[in-house]
N, C-alpha and C positions, 0 to 999 in steps of 0.2 A: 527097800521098804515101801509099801504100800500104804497112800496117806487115806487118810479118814476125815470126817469130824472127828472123829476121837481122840484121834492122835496127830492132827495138825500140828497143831501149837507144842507140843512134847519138847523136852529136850532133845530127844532121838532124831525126830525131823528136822529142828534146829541145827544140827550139827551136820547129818548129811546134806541137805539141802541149802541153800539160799533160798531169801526171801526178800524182797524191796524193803520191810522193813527193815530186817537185819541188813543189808547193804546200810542202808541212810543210816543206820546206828555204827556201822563199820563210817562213814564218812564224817561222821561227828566226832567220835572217838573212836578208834583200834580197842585199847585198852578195855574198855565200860562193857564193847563188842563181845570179848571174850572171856569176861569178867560174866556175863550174862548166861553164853553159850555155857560156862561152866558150873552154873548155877550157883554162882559165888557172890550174885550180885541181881537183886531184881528193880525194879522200877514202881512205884507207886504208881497206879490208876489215876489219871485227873481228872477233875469235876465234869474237862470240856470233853474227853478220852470217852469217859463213861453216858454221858450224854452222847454221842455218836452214836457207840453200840449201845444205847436204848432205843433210838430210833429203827439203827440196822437192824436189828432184834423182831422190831414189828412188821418190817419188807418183808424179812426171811422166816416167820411165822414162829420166832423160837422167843418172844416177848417172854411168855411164862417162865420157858425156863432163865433165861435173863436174871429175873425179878429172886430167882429161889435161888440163883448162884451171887448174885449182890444185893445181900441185905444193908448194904449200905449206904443203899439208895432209899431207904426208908427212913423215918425219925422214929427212932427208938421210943418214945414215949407214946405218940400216936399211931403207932403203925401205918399214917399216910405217906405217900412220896412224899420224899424232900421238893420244896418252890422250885427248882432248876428242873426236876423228872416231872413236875404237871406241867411246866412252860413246855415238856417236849410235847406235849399233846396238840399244844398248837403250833407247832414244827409240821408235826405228822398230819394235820385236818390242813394247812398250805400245801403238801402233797399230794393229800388225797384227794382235796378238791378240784385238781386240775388235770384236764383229760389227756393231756399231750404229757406231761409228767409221769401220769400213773401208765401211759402206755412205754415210756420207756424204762420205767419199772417194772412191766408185765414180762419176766423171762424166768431162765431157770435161775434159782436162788444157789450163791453161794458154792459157784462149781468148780471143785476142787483140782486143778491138773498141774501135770508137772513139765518136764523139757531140761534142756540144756543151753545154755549159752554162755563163750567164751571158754569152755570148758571142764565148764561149771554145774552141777543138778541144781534145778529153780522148781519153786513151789508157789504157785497163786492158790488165789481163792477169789475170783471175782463175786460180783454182789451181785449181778445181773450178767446174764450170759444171754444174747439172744441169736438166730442164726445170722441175722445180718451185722450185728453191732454189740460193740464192749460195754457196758453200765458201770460204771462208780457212783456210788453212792456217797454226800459228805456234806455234815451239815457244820456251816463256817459261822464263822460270826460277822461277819458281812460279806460282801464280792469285790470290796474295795482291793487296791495293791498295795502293798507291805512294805516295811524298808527295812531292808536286809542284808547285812556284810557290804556296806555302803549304799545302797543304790533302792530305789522302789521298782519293784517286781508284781507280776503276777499272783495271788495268794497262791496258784497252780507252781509257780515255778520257785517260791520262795518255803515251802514245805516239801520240795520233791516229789510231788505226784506227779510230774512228765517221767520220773523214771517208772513209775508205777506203770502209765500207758503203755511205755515200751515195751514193758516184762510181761506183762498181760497180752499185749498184740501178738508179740513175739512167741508163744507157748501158747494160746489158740490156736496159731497161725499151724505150729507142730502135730497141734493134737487134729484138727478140722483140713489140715489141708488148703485154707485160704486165709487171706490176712483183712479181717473187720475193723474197722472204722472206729474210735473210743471217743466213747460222752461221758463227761461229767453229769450227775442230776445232783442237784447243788438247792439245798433251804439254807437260809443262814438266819441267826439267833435273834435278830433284832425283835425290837416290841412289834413290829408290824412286818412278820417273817415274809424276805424277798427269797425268788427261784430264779433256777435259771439252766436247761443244758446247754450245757459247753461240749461244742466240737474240738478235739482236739487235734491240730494243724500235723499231715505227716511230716513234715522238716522238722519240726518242733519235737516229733517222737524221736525222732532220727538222731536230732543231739541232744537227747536224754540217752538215748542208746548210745553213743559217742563216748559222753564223761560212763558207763559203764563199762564197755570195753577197756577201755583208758584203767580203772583201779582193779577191776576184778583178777589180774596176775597176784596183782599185791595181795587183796583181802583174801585169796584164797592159800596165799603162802602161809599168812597170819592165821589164819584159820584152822590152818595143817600145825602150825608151832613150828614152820622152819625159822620164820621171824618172828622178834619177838614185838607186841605192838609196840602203838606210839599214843602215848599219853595227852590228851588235848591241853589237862590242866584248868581249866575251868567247868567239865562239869558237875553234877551232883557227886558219880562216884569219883572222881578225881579229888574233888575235895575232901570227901568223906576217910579215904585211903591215903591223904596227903603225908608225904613223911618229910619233914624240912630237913636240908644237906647244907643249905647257905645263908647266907644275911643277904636281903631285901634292901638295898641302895634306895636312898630318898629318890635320886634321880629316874628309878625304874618305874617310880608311881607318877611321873611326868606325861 
């Protein structure tokens, strides 16, 4: 299958392909993973989801269409953006206004390639492609580090964007023949929006590609239906599809 814009996101490419996404939704739940892949199961857009791709929107020149494909970003009564879609305007004017930012913005938009790893077909879409260097584009709600599954992290490593690095380096590296360098270009939401690119460290790619190696046998048995998944249990669709078998011990809410 030959990807497109058009047919990125499809179920069709979903299902041949991997995609960092879909891995980190395979590392959350198995279950929710294949519940999706099978179109049995979709995910609500978030307020913060849909603010990113408004901004990505305006990098990659497809704003208008954005605006016509979510009308739900508008207030039904007035027709103006919703307060959170004009806040992004000053997301995007701490962008624009900065020379060294908009240059590591200046590349090709949004470049679609594929590859293989662990045995696997992979599908990106970077935001920025340039000859020397990898762009992500991601607007956070600040640069601070996160605490997460006990411990405070990196927002980079506590959201899984080091496996993004790797899967993106890793499939340039296929398509171009050399392996470039990945930056984060990074506004986050605050009233007084801070920037910032981030290099990201090759060790640090290297064991994001590590814990990938590592699950990708599994997620792709699952994915085939030789195995059957594994249920997290806490999330949206887990709860949503919960079928009770037992009684709940006082002692288990300890």
């Amino acid at each position: 299958m030959k990807l497109n814009k058009s047919n990125y996101y499809s179920q069709e490419a979903n299902t041949e392909y991997f995609s960092v996404s879909q891995f980190k939704t395979f590392l959350d739940c198995e279950a929710r993973a294949m519940a999706e892949l099978k179109g049995e199961y979709e995910r609500e857009p978030t307020k913060a989801l849909l603010m990113g791709s408004y901004v990505d929107a305006y990098f990659s020149g497809e704003l208008g269409e954005f605006c016509e494909t979510h009308p739900e970003i508008f207030n039904k009564r007035t027709g103006e953006l919703k307060a959170e879609f004009r806040d992004c305007e000053k997301y995007i004017h701490a962008a624009t206004s900065d020379l060294m930012f908009m240059d590591f913005m200046d590349g090709e938009k949004q470049a679609i390639l594929t590859g293989e790893l662990f045995g696997v077909k992979w599908k990106i879409k970077a935001d920025v492609l340039h000859k020397d260097r990898i762009v992500d584009f991601k607007l956070m709600r600040d640069l601070k580090p996160v605490y997460k599954d006990g411990e405070w992290k990196p927002f980079i490593d506590a959201w899984g964007y080091d496996y993004q690095a790797y899967v993106y380096q890793q499939i340039v590296e296929q398509n171009i023949g050399k392996q470039l360098p990945f930056y984060f270009a990074v506004i986050t939401k605050e009233e007084h929006p801070d920037k910032a690119i981030i290099e990201m460290p090759q060790w640090r790619i290297n064991g994001a590609g590590a814990v990938i190696e590592h699950y990708t046998e599994r997620f792709k048995a699952v994915k085939s239906g030789e195995i059957e998944p594994i249920r997290c249990g806490s999330c949206a669709y887990c709860k949503d599809t919960k079928v009770l078998t037992e009684i709940t011990k006082y002692e288990d809410l300890l």
